[in-house]
C-alpha positions in Angstrom: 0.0 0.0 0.0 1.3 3.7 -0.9 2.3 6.1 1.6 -0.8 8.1 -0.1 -3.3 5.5 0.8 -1.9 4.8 3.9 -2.6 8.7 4.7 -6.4 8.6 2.9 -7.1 6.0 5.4 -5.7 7.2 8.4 -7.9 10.5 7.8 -10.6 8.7 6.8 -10.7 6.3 10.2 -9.8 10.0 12.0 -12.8 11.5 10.2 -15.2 8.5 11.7 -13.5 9.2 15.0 -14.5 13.0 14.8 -17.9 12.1 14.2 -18.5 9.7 16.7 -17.2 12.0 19.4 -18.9 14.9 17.7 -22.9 12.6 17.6 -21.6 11.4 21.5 -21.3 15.0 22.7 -24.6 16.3 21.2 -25.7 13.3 22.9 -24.3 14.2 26.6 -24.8 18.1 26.5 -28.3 17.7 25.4 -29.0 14.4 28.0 -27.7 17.3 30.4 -29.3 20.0 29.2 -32.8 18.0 30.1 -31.6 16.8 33.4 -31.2 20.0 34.8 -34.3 21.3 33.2 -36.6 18.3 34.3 -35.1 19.3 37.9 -35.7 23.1 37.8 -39.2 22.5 36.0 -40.3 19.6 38.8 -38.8 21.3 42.1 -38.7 24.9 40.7 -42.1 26.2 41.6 -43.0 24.3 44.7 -39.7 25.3 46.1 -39.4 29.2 45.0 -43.1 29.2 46.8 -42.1 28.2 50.3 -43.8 29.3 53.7 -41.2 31.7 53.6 -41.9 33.7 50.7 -44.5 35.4 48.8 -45.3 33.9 45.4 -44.9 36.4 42.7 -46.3 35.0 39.4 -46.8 37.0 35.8 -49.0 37.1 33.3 -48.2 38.4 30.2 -49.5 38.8 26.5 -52.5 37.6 25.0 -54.5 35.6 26.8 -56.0 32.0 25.6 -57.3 28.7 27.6 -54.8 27.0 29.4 -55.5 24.3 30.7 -51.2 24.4 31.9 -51.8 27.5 33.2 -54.4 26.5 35.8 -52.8 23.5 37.0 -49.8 25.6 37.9 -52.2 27.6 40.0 -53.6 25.0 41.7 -50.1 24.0 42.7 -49.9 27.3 44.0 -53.2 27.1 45.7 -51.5 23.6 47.6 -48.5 25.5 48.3 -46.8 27.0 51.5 -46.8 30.4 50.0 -47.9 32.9 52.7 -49.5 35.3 49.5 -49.4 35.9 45.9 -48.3 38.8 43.8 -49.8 38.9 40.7 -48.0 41.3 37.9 -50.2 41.5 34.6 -48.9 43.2 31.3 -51.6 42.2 28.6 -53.9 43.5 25.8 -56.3 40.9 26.8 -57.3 37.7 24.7 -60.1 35.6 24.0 -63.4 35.8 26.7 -63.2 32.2 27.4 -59.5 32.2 28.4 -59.9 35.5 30.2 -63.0 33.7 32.4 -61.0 30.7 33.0 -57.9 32.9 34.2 -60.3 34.7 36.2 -62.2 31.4 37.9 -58.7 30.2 38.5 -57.4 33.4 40.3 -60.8 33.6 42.3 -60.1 30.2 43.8 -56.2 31.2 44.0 -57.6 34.0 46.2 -60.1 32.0 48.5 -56.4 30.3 49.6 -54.2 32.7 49.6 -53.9 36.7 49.9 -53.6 38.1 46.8 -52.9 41.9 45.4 -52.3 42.3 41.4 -50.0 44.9 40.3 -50.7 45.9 36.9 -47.2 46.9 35.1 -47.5 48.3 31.7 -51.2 47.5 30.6 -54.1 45.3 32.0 -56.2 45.9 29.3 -59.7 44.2 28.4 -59.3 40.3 29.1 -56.6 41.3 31.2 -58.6 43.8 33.3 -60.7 40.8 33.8 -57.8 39.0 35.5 -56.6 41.6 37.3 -60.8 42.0 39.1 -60.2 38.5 40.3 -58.0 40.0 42.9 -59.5 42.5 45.9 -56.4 44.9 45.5 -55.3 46.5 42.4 -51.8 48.5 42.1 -51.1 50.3 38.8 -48.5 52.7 37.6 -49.0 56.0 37.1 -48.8 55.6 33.5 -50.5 52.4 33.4 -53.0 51.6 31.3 -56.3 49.9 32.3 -60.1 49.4 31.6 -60.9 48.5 27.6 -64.1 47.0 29.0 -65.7 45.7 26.0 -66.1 42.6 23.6 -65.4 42.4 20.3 -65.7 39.7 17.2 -64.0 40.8 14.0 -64.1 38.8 11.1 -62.1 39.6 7.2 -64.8 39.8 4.5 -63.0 39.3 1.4 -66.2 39.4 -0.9 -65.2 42.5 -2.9 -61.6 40.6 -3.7 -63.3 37.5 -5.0 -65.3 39.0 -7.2 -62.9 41.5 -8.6 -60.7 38.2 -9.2 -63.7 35.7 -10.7 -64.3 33.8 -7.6 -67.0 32.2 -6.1 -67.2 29.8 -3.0 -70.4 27.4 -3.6 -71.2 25.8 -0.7 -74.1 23.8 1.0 -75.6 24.1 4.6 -78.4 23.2 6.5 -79.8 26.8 7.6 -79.2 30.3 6.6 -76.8 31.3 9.8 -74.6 28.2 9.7 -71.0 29.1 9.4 -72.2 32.6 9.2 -70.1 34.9 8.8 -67.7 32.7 6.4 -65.7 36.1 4.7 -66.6 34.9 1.1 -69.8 36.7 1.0 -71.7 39.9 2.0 -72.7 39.6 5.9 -76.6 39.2 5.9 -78.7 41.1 8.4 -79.6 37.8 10.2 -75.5 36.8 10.8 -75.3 40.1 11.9 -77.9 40.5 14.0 -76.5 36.9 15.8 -73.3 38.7 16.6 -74.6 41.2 17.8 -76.6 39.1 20.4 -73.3 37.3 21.6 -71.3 40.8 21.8 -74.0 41.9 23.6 -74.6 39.0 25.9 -71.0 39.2 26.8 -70.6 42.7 27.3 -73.5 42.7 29.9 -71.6 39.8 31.4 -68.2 41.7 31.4 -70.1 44.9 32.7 -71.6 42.9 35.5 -68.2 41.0 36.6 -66.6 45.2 36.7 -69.8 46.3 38.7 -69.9 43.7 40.9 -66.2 43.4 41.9 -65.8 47.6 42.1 -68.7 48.3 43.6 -69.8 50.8 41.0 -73.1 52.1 40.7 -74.8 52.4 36.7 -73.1 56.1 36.4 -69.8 55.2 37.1 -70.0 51.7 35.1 -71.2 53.5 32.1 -68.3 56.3 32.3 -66.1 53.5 32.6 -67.4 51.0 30.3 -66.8 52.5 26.7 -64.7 50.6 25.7 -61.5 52.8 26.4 -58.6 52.8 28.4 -57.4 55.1 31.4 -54.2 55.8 33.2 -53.4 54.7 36.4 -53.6 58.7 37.4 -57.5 58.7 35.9 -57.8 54.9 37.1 -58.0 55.6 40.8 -60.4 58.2 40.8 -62.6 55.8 38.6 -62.4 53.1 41.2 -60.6 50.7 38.4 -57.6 50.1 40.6 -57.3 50.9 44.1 -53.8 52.6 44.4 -50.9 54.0 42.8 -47.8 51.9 42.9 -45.4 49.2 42.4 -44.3 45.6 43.7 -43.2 47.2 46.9 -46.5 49.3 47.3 -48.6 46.1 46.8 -46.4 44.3 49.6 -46.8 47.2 51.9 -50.4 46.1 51.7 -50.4 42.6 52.0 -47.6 43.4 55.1 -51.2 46.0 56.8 -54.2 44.4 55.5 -53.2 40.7 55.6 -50.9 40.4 58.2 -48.2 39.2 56.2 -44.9 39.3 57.5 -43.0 42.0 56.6 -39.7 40.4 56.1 -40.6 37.7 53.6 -39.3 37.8 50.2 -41.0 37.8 46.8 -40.1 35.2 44.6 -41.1 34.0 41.1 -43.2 31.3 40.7 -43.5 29.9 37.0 -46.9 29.3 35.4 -45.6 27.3 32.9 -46.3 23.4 33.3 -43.6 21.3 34.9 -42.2 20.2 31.8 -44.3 22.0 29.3 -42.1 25.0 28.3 -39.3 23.5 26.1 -38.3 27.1 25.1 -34.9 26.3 27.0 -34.2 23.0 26.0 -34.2 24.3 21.8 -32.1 27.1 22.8 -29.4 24.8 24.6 -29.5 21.8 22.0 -29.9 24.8 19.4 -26.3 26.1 20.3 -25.0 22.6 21.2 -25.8 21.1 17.8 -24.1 24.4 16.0 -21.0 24.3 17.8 -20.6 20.3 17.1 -21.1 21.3 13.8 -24.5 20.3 12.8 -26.0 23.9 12.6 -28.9 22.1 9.9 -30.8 20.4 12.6 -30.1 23.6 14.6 -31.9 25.7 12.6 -34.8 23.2 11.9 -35.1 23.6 16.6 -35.5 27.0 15.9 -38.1 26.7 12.6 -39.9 25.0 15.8 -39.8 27.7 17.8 -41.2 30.3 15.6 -43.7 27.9 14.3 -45.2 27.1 18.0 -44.5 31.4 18.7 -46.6 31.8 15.5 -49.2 29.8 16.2 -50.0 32.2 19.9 -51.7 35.0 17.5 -54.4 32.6 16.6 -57.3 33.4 18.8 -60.4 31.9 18.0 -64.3 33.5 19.1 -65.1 36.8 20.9 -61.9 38.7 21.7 -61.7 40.8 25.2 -58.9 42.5 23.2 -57.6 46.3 23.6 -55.6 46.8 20.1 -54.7 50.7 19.5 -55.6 51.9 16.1 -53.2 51.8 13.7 -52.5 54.3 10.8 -55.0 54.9 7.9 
């Protein structure tokens, strides 16, 4: 054998070498990476939540069912927690996730003491959550209220028939799948919306009236569908005080009897093992430094597909959205 083959071999068998160590430490960093997440996500919560602290949990963005999301409180609910700080930052969401969030802080509440603090916006579905509690902190410059329903649908009629189409379809009565976007909303489909906004609203209306203790005046000044500052908020009996995290301790600390030297600490609303977010980002950055950035990228295609997949909200929205530009 040449001295040439000799060396194609040799680099060859080096080359199988690389990749076997290579595949074997993708295979121990990510075995890691999991480990230590399947510990933080199991103990995490139910530890950060001890008798000696006060739970401090977030909700954030727009707000759907979750079914994870209640389980988490319940755990909460079990928990040695002495109270619960609840910071919301959301536009709102969907009416049946905000009434599930709500059911599920009401119980939180019966168990613990609870005061929200509402951070940048508590908007809508998330003004909804943030009623479940008996004390409200905003900022200042916080905004708040957007109590209102909404159901929006496209209607691309006008399109199709600039563009020669036509859906045919066949259903069993007029207002089935009604409205579908392919055709001119009729007065009846209309008029059947209108009775679900409406039945909602009075719902949502009810809920504000009955946890603020507002009388018809003040609901209807408040109930416009727009949003207030914290500053206007107060003297509208939307929130109770000005404030931050500190402000909202101070009154667990006088009105609860909480100790005054326990800390706040975060407890996760994620499920136990549900938010994988972590995981990708490890494995993500494993895989590309190993040198099998392909199957990096498709982790991440993942990720934006499951992020894109949160704007889809399905039924009658307790959204706020600001107006954008005409």
């Amino acid at each position: 054998m040449s001295l040439e083959s000799d060396v194609i071999v040799d680099r060859r068998r080096m080359r199988r070498k690389l990749t076997f160590w290579r595949v074997a430490a993708v295979f121990v960093a990510v075995a890691a990476v999991v480990a230590v997440g399947a510990i933080a996500t199991r103990s995490g919560p139910d530890v950060l939540a001890g008798s000696g602290s006060i739970a401090r949990i977030k909700i954030e963005g727009l707000i759907r069912s979750d079914n994870d999301r209640v389980e988490a409180l319940e755990r909460l609910e079990k928990s040695s927690a002495a109270a619960v700080v609840v910071h919301i930052n959301s536009p709102g969401g969907t009416t049946a996730g905000s009434e599930q969030l709500y059911d599920a802080l009401t119980r939180l509440k019966a168990k613990k003491p609870m005061v929200v603090v509402v951070e940048g916006l508590a908007a809508s579905g998330g003004y909804i959550a943030a009623i479940a509690s008996d004390h409200i902190v905003a900022q200042q410059s916080s905004l708040v209220g957007s109590i209102g329903v909404l159901f929006q649908f496209p209607n691309f009629s006008g399109l199709m028939k600039t563009v020669g189409v036509q859906v045919e379809e066949v259903k069993s009565s007029p207002l089935k799948a009604a409205p579908n976007g392919f055709e001119p909303t009729s007065p009846e489909a209309r008029a059947a919306l209108e009775s679900l906004v409406k039945d909602s609203y009075a719902w949502f209306r009810g809920l504000v009236q009955n946890r603020r203790g507002m009388d018809d005046g003040l609901l209807d000044r408040v109930a416009d569908g727009r949003v207030f500052t914290g500053r206007q908020a107060v003297d509208l009996r939307l929130i109770d005080q000005l404030g931050d995290e500190k402000t909202a301790v101070a009154w667990l600390v006088s009105e609860k009897k909480i100790k005054s030297d326990l800390p706040v600490r975060d407890f996760k609303l994620a499920p136990k093992f549900g938010d994988l977010t972590f995981l990708r980002a490890a494995a993500s950055i494993t895989l590309d430094a190993v040198g099998l950035g392909g199957v990096a990228r498709q982790l991440e295609q993942v990720g934006l597909a499951q992020a894109m997949d949160r704007f889809g909200l399905d039924g009658m929205l307790a959204l706020w959205r600001p107006a954008g530009p005409n």
